[in-house]
Wavefront OBJ file of the C-alpha trace (Angstrom):
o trace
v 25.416 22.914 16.690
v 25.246 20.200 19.071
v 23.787 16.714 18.141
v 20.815 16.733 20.335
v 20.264 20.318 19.099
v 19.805 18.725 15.694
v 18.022 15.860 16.761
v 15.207 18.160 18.150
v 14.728 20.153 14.957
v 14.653 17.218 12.777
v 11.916 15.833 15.007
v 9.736 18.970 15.311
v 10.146 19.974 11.445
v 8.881 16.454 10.835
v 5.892 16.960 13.224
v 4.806 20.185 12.429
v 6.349 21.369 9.170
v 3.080 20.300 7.575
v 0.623 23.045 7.789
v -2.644 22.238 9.688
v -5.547 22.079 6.963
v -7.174 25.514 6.685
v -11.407 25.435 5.699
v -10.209 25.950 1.900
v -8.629 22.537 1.866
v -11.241 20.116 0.343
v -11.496 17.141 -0.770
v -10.959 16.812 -4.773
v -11.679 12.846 -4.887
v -13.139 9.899 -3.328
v -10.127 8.418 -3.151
v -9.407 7.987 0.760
v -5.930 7.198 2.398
v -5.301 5.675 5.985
v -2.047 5.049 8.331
v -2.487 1.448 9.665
v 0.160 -0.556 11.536
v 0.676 -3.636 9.531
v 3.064 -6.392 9.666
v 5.215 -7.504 7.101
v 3.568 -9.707 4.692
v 5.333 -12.828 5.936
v 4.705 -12.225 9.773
v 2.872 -14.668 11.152
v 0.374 -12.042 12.681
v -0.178 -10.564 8.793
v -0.842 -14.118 7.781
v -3.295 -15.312 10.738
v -5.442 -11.755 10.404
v -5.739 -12.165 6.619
v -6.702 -15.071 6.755
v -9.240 -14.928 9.579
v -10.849 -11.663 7.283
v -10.306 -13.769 3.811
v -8.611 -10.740 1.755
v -4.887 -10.265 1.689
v -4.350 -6.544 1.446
v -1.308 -6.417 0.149
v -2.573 -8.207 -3.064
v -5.614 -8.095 -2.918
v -6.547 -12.258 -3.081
v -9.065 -13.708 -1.400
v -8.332 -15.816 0.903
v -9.876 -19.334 2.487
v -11.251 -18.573 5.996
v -11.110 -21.035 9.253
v -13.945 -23.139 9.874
v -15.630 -22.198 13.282
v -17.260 -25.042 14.390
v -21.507 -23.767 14.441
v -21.330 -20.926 11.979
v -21.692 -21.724 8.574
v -18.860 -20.251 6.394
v -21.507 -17.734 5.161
v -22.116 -16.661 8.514
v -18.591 -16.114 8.946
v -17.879 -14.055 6.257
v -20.926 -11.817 7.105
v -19.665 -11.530 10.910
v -15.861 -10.553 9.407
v -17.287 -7.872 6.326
v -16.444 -4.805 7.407
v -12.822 -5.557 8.748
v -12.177 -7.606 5.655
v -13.155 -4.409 3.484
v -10.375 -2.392 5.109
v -8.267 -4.985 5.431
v -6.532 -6.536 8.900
v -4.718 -3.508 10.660
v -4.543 -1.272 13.880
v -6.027 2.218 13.359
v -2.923 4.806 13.568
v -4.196 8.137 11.093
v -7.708 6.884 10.509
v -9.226 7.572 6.563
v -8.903 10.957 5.354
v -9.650 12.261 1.655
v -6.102 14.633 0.231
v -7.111 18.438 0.922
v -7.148 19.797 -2.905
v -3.337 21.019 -2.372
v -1.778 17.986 -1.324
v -1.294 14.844 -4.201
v -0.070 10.754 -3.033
v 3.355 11.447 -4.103
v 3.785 14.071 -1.690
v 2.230 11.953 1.253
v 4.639 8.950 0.563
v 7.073 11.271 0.266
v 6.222 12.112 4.305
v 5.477 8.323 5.211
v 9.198 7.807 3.527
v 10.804 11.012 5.956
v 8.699 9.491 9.046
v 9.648 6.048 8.794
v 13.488 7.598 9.072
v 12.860 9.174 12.156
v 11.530 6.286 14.590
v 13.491 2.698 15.612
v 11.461 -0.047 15.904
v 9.353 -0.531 19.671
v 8.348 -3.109 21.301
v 4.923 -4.541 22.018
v 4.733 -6.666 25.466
v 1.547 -8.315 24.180
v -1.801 -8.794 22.144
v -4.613 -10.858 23.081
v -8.193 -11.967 21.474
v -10.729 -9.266 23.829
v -14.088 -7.876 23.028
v -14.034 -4.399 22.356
v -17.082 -2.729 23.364
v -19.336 -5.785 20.649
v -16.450 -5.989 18.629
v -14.169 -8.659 18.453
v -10.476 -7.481 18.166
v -6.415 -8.150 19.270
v -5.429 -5.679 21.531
v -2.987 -4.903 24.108
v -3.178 -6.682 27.617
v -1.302 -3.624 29.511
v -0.652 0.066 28.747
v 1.666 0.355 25.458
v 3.236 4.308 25.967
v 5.527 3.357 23.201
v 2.302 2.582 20.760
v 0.500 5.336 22.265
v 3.256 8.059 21.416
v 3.588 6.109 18.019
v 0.184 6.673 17.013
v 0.100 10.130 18.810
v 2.589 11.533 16.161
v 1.045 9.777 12.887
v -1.806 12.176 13.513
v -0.507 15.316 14.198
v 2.117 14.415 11.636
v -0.123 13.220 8.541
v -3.094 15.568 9.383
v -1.968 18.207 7.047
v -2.987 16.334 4.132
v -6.477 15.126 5.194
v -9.077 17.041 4.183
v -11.668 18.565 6.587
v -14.747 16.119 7.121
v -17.994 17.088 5.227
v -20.928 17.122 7.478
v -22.209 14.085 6.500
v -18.886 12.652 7.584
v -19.764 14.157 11.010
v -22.465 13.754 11.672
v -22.526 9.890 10.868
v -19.944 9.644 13.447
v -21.847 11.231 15.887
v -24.500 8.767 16.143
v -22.513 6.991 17.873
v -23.004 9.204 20.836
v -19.316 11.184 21.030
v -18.157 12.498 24.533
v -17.066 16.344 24.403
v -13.817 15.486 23.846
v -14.139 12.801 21.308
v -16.196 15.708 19.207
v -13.887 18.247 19.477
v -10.867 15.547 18.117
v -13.741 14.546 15.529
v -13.832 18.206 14.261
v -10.015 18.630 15.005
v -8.633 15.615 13.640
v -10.985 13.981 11.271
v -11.434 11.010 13.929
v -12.695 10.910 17.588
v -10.478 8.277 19.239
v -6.826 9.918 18.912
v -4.691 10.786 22.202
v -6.310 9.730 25.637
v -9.203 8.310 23.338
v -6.832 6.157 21.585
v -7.261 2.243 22.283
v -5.355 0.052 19.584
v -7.204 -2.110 17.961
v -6.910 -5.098 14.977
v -10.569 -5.508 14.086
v -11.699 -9.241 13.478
v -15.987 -8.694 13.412
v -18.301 -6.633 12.900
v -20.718 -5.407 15.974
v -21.454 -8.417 17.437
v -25.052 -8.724 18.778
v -25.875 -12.485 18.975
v -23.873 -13.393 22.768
v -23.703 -16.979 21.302
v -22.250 -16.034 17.770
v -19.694 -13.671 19.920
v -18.509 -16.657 22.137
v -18.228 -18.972 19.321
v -16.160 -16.493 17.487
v -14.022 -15.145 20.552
v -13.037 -19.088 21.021
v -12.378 -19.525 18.052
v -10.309 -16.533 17.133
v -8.075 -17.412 20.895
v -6.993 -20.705 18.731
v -6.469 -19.117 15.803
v -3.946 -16.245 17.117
v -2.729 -18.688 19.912
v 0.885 -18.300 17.933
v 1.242 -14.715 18.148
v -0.569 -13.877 21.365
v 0.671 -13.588 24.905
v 3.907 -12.614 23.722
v 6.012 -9.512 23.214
v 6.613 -8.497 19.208
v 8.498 -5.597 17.602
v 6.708 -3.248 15.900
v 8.767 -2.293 12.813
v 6.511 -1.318 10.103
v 3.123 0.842 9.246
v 2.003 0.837 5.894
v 0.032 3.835 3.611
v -3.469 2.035 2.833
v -5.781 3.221 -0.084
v -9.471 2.856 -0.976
v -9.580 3.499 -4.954
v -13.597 4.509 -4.721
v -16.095 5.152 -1.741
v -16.812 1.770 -0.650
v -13.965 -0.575 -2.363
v -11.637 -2.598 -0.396
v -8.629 -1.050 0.813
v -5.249 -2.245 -0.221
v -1.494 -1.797 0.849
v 0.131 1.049 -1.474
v 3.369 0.674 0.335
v 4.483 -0.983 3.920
v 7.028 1.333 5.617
v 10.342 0.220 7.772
v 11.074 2.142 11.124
v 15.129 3.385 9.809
v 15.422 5.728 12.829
v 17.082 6.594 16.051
v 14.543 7.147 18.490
v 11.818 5.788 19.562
v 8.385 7.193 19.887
v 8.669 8.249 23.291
v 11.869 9.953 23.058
v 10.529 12.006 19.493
v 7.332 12.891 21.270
v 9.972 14.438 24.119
v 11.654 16.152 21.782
v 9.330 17.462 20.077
v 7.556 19.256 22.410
v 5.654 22.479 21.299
v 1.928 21.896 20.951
v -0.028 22.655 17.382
v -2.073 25.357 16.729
v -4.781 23.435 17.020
v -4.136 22.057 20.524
v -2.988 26.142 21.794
v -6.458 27.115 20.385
l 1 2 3 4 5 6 7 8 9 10 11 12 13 14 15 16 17 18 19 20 21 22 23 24 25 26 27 28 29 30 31 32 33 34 35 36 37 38 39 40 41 42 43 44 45 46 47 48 49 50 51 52 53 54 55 56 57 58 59 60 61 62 63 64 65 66 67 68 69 70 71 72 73 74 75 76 77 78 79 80 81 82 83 84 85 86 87 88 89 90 91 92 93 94 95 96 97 98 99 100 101 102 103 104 105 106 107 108 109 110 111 112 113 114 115 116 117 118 119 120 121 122 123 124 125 126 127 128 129 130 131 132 133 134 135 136 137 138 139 140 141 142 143 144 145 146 147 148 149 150 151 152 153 154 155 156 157 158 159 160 161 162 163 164 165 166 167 168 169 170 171 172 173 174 175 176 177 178 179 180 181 182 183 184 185 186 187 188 189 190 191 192 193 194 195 196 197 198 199 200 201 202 203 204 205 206 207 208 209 210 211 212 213 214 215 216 217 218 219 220 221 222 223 224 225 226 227 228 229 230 231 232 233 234 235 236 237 238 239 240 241 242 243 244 245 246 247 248 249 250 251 252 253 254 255 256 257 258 259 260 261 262 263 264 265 266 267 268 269 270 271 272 273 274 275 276 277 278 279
């Protein structure tokens, strides 16, 4: 058997030896699990995001937040809530409940076999941007390498999430889904994967006050002025956890990229589409 012949069946069997979650598979707690891209803890980017959201989630500390010159610091933290609950990160598998067959060991089993598949990429740059009313860092240019990268976490870690109640659906719909985005909704627990994917590390919360956004978005430009505007490798993602509905998520375990390809070539390789995307 040839090398590359081996390559490609290590990288499909990772992608889709996972079955696809059948209707049966539901949720048998409130815990909820999530594939983020983090940082190391000592990266400079891991630092400036905690501490711009005032919660570290690897240990769960609170942290002491930047001044912004006219918002109070209770303004502050009210603009940054709902980030700092789940903690700075980019969306990669978005939360997802454990279908009633799958357990955590088992899914850091599959973050462990993932992270030996893919080498580190590289990022050409992040900047400060408003997203829609959000505040977040996100790319200045098209990332393929991040896109693939996030492509695979969620065709790779969807057999263990658990199918979305309908309450879970239709709260997201509110927010006024394309086609598309419904179907991946329905699909794959989350509306934004694929084409709909834009990476984002979340620093506010909808941001309706133009003044309060400005002061914020100028503020935040000084704060990440160290790590912006400049490529960075990407060489980690981490497993995060929320213990009960609506508790703070924390780090269970941050991931290295061991591997020999990068997400481009594995998405090559792996090349026969899921069930779900043949149906």
């Amino acid at each position: 058997m040839q090398a590359g012949e081996i390559c490609h069946r290590t990288v499909t069997a990772l992608l889709y030896a996972v079955p696809r979650p059948p209707v049966l598979k539901i949720a048998i707690s409130k815990m909820r699990y999530a594939i983020y891209y983090a940082a190391d803890a000592d990266d400079q980017l891991s630092q400036l995001g905690n501490s711009w959201l005032g919660r570290d989630p690897f240990t769960g500390r609170e942290l002491e937040m930047p001044t912004i010159a006219g918002l109070s610091r209770q303004r502050f933290s009210e603009l940054t809530s709902s980030p700092r609950r789940y903690g700075f990160h980019g969306t990669l598998k978005a939360p997802f409940s454990l279908g009633q067959e799958e357990s955590e060991a088992a899914l850091l089993a599959a973050c462990n076999e993932f992270a030996k598949t893919l080498k580190p990429f590289e990022l050409q740059s992040l900047d400060v941007n408003r997203l829609d009313k959000f505040l977040a860092l996100t790319p200045t240019q098209e990332e393929p390498e991040l896109r693939a990268f996030a492509g695979m976490c969620v065709r790779y870690f969807d057999g263990f999430r658990a199918p979305l109640v309908d309450a879970d659906l239709q709260r997201r719909r509110k927010s006024g889904l394309t086609p598309v985005q419904d179907a991946h909704l329905v699909d794959w627990g989350y509306p934004y994967v694929f084409d709909e994917f834009r990476f984002h590390m979340t620093l506010s919360i909808r941001l309706e006050n133009e003044a309060e956004a400005d002061l914020m978005a100028s503020a935040a430009k000084a704060h990440f002025s160290n790590v912006t505007g400049r490529p960075r490798q990407c060489r980690h993602f981490a497993l995060y956890e929320e213990p009960e509905q609506g508790a703070p998520f924390q780090i269970k375990k941050l991931f290295e990229l061991t591997g020999d390809l990068t997400p481009t070539q594995a998405q090559n390789h792996a090349d026969r589409p899921t069930r779900k995307e043949k149906a």
